[in-house]
PyMOL Python script that loads the backbone (N, CA, C, O; Angstrom):
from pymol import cmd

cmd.read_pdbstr("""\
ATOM      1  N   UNK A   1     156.187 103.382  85.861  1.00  0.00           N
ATOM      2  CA  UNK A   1     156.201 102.084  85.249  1.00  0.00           C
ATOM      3  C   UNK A   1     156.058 101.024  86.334  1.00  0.00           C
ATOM      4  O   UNK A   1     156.813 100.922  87.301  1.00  0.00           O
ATOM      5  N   UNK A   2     154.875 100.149  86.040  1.00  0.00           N
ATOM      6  CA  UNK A   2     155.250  99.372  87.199  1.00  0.00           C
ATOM      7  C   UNK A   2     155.819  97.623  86.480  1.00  0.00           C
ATOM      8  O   UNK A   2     155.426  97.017  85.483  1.00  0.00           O
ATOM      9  N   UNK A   3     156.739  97.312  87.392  1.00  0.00           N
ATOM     10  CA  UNK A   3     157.333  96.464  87.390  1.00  0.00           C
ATOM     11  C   UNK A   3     156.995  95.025  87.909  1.00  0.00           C
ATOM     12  O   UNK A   3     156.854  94.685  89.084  1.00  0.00           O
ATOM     13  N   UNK A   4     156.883  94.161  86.650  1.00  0.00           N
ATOM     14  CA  UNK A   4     156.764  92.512  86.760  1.00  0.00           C
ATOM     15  C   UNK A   4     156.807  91.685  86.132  1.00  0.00           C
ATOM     16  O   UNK A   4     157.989  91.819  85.817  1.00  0.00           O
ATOM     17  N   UNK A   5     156.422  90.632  85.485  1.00  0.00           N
ATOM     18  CA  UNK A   5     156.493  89.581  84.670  1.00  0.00           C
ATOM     19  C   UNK A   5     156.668  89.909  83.506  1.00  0.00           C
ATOM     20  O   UNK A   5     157.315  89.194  82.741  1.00  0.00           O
ATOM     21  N   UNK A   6     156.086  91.137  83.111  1.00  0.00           N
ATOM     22  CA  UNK A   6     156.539  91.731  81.800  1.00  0.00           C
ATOM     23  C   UNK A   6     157.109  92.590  81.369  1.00  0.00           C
ATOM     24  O   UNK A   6     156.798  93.319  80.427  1.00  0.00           O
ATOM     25  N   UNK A   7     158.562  92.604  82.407  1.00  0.00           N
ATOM     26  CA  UNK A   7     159.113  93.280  81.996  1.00  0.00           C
ATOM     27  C   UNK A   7     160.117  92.634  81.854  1.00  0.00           C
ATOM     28  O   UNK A   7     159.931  91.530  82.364  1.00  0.00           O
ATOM     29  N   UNK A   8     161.708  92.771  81.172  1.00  0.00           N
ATOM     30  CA  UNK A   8     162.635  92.070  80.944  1.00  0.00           C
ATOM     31  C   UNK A   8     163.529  92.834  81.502  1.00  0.00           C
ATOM     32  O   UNK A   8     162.909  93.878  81.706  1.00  0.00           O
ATOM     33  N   UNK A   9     164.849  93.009  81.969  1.00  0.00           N
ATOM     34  CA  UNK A   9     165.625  93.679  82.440  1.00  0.00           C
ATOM     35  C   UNK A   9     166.818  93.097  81.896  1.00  0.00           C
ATOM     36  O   UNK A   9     166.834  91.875  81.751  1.00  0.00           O
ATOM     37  N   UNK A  10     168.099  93.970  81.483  1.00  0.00           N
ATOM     38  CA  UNK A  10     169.462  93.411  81.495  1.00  0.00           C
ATOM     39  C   UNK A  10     170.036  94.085  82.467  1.00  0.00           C
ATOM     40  O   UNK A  10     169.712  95.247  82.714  1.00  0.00           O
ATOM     41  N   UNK A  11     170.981  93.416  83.151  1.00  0.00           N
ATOM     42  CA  UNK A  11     171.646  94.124  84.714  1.00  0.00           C
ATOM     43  C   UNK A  11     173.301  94.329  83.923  1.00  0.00           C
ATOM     44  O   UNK A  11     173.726  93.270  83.460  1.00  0.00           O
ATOM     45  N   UNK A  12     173.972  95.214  83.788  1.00  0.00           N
ATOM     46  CA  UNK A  12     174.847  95.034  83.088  1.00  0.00           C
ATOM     47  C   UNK A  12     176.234  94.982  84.422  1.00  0.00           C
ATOM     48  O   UNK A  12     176.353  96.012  85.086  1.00  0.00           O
ATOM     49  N   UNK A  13     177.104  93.912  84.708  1.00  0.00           N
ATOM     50  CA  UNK A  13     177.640  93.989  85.932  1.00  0.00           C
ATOM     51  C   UNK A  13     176.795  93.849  86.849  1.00  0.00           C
ATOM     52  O   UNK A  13     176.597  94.577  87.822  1.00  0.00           O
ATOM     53  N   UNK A  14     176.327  92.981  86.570  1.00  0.00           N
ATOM     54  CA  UNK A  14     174.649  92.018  87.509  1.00  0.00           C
ATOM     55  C   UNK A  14     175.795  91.117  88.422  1.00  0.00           C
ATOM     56  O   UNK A  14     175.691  91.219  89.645  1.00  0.00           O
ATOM     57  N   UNK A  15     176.474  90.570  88.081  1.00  0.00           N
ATOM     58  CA  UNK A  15     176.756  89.412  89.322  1.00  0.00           C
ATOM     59  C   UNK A  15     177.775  89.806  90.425  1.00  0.00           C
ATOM     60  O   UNK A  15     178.679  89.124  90.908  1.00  0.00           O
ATOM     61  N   UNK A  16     177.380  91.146  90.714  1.00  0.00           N
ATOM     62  CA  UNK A  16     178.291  91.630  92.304  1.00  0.00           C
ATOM     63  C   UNK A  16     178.210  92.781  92.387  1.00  0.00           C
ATOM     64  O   UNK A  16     178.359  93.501  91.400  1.00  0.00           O
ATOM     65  N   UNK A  17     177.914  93.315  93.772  1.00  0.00           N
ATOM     66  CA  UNK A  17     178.426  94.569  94.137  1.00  0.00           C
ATOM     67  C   UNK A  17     176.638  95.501  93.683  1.00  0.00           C
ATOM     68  O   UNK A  17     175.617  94.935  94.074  1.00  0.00           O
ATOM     69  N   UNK A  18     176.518  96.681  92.991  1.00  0.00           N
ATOM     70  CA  UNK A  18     175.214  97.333  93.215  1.00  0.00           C
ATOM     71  C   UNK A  18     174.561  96.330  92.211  1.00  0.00           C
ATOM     72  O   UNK A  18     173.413  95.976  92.481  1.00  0.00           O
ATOM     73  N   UNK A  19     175.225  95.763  90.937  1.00  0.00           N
ATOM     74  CA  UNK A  19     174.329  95.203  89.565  1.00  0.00           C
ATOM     75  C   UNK A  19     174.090  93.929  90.285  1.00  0.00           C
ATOM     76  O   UNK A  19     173.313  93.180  89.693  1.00  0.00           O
ATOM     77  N   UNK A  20     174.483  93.562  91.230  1.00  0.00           N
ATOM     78  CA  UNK A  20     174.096  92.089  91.969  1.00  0.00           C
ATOM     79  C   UNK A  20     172.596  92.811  92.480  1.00  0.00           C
ATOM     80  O   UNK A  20     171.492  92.716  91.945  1.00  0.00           O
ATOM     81  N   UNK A  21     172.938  93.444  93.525  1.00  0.00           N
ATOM     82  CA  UNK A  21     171.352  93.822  94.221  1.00  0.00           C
ATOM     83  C   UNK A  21     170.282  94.411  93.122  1.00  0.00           C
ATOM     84  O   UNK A  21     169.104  94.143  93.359  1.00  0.00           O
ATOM     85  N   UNK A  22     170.502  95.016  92.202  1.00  0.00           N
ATOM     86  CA  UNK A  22     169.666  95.649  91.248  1.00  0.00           C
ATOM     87  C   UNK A  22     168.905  94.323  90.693  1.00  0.00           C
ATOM     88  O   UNK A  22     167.688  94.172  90.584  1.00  0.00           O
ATOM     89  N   UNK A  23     170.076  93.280  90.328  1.00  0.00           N
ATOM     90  CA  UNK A  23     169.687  92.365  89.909  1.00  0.00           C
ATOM     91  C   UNK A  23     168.534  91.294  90.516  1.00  0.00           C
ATOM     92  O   UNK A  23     167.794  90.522  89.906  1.00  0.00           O
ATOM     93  N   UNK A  24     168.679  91.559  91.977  1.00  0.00           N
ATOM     94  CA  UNK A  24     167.820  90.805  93.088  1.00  0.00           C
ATOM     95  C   UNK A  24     166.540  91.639  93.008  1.00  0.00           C
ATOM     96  O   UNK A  24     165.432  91.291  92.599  1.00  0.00           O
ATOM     97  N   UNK A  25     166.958  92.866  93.511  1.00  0.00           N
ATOM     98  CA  UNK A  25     165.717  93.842  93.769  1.00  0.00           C
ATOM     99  C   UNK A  25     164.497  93.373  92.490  1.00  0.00           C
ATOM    100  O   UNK A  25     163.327  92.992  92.517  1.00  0.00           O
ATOM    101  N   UNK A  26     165.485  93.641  91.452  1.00  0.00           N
ATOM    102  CA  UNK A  26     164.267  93.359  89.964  1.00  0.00           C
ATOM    103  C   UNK A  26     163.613  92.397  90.031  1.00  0.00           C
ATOM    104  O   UNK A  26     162.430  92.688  90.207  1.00  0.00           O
ATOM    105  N   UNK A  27     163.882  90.900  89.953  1.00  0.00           N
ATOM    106  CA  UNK A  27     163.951  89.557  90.531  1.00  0.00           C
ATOM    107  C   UNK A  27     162.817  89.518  91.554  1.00  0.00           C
ATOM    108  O   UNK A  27     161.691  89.085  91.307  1.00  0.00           O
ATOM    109  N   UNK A  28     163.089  89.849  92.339  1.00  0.00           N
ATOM    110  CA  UNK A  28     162.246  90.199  93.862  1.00  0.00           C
ATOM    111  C   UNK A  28     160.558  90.788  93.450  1.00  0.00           C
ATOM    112  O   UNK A  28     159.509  90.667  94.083  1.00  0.00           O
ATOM    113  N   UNK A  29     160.883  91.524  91.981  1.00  0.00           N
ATOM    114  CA  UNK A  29     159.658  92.256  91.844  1.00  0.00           C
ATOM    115  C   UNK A  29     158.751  91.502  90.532  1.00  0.00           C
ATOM    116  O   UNK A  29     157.756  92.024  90.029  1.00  0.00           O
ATOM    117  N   UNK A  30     159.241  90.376  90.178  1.00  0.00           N
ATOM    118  CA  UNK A  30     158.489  89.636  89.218  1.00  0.00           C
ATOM    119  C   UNK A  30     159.674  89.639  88.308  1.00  0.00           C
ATOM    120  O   UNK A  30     160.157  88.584  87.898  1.00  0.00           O
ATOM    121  N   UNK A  31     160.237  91.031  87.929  1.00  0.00           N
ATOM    122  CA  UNK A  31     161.305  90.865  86.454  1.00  0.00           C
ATOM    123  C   UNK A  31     161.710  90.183  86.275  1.00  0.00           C
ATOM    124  O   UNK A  31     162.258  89.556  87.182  1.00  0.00           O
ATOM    125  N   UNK A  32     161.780  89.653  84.647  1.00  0.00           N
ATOM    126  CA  UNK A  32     162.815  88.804  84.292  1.00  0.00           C
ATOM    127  C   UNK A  32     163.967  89.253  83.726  1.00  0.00           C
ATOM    128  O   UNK A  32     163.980  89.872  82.662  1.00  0.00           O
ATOM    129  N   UNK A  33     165.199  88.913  84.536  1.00  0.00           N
ATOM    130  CA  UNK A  33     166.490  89.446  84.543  1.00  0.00           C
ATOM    131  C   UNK A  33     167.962  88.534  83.712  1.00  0.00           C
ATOM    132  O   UNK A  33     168.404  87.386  83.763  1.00  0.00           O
ATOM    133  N   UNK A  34     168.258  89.555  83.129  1.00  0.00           N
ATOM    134  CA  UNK A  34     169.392  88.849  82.717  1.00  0.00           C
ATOM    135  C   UNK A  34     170.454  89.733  83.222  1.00  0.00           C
ATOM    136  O   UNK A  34     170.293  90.886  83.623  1.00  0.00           O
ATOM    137  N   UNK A  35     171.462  89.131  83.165  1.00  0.00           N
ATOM    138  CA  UNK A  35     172.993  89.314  83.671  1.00  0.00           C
ATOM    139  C   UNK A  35     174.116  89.151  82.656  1.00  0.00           C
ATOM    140  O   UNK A  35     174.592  88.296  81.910  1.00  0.00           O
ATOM    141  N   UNK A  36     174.298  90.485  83.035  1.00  0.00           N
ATOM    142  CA  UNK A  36     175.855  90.529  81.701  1.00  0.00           C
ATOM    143  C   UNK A  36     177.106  91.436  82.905  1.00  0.00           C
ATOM    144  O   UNK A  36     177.105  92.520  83.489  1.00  0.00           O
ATOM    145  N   UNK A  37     178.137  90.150  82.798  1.00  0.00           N
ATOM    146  CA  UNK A  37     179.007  90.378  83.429  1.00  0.00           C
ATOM    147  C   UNK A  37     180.403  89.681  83.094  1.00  0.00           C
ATOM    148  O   UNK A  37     180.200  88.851  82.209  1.00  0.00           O
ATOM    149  N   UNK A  38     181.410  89.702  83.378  1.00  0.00           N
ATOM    150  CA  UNK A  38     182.519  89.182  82.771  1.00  0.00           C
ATOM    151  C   UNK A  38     182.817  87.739  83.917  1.00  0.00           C
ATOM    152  O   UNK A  38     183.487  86.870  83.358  1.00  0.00           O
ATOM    153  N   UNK A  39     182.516  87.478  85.026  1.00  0.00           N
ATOM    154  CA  UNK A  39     182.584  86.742  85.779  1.00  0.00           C
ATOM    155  C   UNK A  39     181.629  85.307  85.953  1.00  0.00           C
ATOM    156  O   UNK A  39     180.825  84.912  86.798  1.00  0.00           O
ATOM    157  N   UNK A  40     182.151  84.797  84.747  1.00  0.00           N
ATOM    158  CA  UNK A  40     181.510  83.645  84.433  1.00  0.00           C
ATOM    159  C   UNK A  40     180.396  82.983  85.779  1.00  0.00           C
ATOM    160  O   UNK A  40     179.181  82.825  85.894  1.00  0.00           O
ATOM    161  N   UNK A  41     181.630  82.728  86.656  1.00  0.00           N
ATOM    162  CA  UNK A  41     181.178  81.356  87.656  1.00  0.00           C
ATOM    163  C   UNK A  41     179.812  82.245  88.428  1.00  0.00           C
ATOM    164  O   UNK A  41     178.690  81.742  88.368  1.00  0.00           O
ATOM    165  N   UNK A  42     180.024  83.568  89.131  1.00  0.00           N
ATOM    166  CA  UNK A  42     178.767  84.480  89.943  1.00  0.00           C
ATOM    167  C   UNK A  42     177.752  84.503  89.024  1.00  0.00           C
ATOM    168  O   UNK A  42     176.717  83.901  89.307  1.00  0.00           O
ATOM    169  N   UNK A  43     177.895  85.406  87.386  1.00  0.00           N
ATOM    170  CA  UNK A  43     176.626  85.275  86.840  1.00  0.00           C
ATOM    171  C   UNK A  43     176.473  84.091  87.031  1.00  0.00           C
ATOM    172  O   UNK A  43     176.022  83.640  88.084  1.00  0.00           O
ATOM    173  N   UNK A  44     176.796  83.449  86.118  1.00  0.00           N
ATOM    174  CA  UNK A  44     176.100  81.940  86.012  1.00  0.00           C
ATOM    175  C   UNK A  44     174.964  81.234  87.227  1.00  0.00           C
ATOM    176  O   UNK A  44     173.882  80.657  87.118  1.00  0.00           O
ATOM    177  N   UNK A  45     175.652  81.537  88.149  1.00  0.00           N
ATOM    178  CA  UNK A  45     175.330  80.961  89.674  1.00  0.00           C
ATOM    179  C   UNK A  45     173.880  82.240  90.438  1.00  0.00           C
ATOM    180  O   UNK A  45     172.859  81.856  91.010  1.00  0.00           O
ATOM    181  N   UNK A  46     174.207  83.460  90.225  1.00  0.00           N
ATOM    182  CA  UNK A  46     173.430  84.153  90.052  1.00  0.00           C
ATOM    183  C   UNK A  46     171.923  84.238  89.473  1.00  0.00           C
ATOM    184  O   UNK A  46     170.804  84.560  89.870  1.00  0.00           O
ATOM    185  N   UNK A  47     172.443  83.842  88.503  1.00  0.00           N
ATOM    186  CA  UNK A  47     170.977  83.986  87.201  1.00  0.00           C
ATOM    187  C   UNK A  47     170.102  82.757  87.734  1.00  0.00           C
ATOM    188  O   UNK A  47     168.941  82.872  88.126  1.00  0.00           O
ATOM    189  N   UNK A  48     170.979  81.315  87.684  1.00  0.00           N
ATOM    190  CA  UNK A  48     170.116  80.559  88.276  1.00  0.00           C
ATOM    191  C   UNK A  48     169.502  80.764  89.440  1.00  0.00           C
ATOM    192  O   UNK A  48     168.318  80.445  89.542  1.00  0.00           O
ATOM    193  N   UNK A  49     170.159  81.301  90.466  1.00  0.00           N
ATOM    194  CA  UNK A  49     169.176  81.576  91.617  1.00  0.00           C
ATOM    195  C   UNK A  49     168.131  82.429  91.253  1.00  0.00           C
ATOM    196  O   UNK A  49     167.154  82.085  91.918  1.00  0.00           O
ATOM    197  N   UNK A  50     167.876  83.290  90.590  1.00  0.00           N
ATOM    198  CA  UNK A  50     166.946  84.317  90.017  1.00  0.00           C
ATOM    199  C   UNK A  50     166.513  84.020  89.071  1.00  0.00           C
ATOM    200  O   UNK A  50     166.193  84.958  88.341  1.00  0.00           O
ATOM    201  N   UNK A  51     166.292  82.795  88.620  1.00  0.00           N
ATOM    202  CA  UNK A  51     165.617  82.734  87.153  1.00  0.00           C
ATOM    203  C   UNK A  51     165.553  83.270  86.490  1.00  0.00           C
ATOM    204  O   UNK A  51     164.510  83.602  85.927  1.00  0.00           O
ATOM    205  N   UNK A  52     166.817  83.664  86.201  1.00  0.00           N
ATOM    206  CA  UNK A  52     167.055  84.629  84.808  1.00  0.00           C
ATOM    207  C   UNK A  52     167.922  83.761  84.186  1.00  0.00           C
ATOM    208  O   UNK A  52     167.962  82.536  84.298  1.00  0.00           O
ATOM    209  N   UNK A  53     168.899  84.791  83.244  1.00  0.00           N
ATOM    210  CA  UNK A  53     169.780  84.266  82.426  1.00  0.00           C
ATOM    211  C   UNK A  53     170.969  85.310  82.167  1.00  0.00           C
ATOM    212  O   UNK A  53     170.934  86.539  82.235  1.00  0.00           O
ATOM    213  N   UNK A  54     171.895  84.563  81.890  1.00  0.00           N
ATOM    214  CA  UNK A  54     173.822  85.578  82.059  1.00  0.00           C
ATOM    215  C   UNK A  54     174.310  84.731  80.872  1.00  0.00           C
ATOM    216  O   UNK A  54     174.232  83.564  80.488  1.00  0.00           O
ATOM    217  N   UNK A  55     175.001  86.217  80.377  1.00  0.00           N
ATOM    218  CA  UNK A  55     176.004  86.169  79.277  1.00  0.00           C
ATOM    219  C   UNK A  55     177.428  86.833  79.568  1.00  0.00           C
ATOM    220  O   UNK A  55     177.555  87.908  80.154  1.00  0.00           O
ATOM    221  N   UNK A  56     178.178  86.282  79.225  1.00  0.00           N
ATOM    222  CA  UNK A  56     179.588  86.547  79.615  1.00  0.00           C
ATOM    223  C   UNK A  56     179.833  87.224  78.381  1.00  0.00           C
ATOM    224  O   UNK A  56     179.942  86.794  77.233  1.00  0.00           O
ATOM    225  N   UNK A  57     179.948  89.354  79.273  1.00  0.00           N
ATOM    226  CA  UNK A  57     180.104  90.030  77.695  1.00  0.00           C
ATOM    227  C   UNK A  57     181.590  91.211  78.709  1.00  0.00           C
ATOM    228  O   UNK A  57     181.844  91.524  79.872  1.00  0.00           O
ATOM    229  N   UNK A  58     182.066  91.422  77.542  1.00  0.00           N
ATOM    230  CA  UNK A  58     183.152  92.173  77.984  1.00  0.00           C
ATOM    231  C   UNK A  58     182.857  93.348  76.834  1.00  0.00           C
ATOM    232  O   UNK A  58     183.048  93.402  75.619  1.00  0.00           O
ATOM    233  N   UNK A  59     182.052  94.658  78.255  1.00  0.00           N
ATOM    234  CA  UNK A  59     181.169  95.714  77.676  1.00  0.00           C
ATOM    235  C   UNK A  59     182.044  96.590  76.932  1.00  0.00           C
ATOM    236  O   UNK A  59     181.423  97.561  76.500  1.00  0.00           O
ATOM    237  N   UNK A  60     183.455  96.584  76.589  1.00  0.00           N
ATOM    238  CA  UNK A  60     184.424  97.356  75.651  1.00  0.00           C
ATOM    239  C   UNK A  60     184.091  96.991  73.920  1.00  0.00           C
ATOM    240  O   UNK A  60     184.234  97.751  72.962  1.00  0.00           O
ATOM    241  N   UNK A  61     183.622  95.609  73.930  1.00  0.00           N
ATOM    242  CA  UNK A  61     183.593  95.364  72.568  1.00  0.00           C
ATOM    243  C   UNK A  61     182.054  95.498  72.035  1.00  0.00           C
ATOM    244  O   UNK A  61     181.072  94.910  72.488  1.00  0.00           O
ATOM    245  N   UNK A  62     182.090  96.157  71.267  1.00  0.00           N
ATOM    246  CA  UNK A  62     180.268  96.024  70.359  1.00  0.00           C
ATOM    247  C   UNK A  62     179.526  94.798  70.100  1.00  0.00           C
ATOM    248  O   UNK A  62     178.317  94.579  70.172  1.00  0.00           O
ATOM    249  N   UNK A  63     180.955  93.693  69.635  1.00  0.00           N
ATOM    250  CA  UNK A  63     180.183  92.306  69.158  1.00  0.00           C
ATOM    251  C   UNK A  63     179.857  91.370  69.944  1.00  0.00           C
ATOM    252  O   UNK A  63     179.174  90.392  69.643  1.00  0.00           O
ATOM    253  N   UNK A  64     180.676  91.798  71.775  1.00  0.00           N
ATOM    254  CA  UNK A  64     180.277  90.912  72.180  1.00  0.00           C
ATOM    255  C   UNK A  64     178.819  91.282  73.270  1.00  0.00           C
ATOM    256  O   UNK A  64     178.044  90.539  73.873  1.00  0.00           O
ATOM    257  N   UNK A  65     178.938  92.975  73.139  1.00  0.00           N
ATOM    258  CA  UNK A  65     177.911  93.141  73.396  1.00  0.00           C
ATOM    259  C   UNK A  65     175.980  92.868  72.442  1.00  0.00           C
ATOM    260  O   UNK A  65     174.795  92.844  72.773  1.00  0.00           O
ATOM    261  N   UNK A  66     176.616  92.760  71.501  1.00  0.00           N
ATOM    262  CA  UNK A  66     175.172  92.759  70.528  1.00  0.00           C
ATOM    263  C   UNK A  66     175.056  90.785  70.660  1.00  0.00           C
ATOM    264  O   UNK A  66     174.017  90.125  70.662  1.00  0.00           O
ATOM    265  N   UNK A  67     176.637  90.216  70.765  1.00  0.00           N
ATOM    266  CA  UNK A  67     176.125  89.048  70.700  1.00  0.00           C
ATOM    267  C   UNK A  67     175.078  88.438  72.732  1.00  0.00           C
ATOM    268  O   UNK A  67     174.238  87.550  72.879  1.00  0.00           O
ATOM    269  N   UNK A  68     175.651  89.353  73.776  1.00  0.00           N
ATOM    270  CA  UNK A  68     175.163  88.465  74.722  1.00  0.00           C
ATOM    271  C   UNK A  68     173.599  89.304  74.648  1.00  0.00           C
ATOM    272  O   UNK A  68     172.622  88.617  74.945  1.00  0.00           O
ATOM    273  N   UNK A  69     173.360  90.774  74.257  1.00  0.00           N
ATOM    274  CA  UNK A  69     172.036  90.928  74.179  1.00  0.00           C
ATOM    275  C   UNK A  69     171.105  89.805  73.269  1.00  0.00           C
ATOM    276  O   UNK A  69     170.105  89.269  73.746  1.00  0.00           O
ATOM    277  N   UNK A  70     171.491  89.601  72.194  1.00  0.00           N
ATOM    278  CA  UNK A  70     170.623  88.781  71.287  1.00  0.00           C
ATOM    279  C   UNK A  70     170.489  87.366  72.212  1.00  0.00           C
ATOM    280  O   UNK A  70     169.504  86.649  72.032  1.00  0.00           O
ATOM    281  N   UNK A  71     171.379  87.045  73.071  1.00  0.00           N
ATOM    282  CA  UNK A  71     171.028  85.754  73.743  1.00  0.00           C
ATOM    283  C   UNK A  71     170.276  85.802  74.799  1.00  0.00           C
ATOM    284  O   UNK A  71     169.523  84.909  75.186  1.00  0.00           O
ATOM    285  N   UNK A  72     170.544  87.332  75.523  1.00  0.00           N
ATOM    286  CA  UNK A  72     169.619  87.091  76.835  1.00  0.00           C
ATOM    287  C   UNK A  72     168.273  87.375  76.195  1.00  0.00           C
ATOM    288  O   UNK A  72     167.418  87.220  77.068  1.00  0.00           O
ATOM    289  N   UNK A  73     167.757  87.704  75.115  1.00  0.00           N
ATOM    290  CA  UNK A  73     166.705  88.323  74.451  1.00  0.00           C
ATOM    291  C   UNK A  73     165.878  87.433  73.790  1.00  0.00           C
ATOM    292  O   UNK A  73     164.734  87.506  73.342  1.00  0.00           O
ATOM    293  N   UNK A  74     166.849  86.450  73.841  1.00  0.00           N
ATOM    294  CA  UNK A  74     166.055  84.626  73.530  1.00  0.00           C
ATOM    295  C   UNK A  74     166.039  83.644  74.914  1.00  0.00           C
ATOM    296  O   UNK A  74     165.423  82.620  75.210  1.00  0.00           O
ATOM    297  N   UNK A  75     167.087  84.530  75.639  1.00  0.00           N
ATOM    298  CA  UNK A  75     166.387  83.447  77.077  1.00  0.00           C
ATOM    299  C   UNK A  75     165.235  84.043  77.891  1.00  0.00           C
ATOM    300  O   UNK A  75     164.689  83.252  78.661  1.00  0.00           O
ATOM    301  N   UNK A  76     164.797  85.222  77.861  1.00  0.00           N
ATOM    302  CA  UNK A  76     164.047  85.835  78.943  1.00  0.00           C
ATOM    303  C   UNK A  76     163.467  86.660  78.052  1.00  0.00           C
ATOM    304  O   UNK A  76     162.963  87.503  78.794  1.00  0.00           O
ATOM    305  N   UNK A  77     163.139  87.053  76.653  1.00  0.00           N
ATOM    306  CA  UNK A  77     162.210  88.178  75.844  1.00  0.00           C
ATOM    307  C   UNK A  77     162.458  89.347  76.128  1.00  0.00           C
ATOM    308  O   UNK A  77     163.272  89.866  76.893  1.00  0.00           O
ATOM    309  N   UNK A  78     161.457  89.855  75.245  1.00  0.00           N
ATOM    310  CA  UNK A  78     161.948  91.545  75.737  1.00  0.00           C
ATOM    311  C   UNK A  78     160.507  92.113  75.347  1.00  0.00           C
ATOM    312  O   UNK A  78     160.319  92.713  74.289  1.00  0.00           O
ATOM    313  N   UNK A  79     159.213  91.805  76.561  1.00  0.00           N
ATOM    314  CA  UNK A  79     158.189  92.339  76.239  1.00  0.00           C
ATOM    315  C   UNK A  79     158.501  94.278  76.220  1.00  0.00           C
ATOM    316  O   UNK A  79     158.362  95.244  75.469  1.00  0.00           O
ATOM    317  N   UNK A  80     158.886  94.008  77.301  1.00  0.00           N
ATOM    318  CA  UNK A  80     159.152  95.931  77.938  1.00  0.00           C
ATOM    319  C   UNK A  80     160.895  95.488  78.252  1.00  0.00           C
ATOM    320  O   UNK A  80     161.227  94.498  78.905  1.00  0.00           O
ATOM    321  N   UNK A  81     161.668  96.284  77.742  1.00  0.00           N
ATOM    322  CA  UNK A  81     162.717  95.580  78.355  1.00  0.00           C
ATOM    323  C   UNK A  81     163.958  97.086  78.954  1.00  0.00           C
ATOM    324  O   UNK A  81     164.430  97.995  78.271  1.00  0.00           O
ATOM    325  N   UNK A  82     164.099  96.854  80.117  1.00  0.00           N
ATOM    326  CA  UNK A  82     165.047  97.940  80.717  1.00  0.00           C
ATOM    327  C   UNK A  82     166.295  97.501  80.687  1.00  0.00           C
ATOM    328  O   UNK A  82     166.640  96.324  80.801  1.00  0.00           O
ATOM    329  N   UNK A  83     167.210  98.731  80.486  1.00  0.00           N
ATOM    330  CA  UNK A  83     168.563  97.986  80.903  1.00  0.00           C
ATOM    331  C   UNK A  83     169.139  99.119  82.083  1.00  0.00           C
ATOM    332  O   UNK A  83     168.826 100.150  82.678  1.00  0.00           O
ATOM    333  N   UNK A  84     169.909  98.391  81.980  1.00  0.00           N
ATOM    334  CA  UNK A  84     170.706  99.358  83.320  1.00  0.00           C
ATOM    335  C   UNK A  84     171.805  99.383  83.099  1.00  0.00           C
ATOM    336  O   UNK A  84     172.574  99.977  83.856  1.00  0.00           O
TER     337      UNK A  84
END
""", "prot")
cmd.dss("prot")
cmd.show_as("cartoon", "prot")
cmd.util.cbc("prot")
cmd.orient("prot")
């Protein structure tokens, strides 16, 4: 698969530690990345540096997972979309 503008990515635990760099690496390669992490202030701060987009989801619950997918899925699409 090659990787770029059309692809969408969710980094799940994107704003630190390996889902931070995954999150760059993707970023780095055209992807458009979103960030789902519980750490408001890094995603947030994150995504903007990467032109993506972060949702503050706490991955134990279903609703708040279906609710931050449906948002990053209206900020950044989901031509091809990977998650991690």
């Amino acid at each position: 698969m090659e990787l770029n503008a059309n692809i969408s990515a969710v980094v799940t635990g994107g704003a630190s530690g390996l889902g931070e760099a995954t999150a760059r690496k993707l970023a780095a390669l055209g992807v458009k990345v979103g960030i789902i992490d519980m750490n408001e202030e890094k995603g947030q701060a994150l995504a903007k540096e990467l032109g993506g987009a972060f949702a503050k989801v706490n991955v134990t619950s279903d609703e708040e997972v279906a609710r931050g997918f449906a948002e990053l899925r209206a900020a950044i699409g989901q031509e091809r979309l990977l998650i991690n």
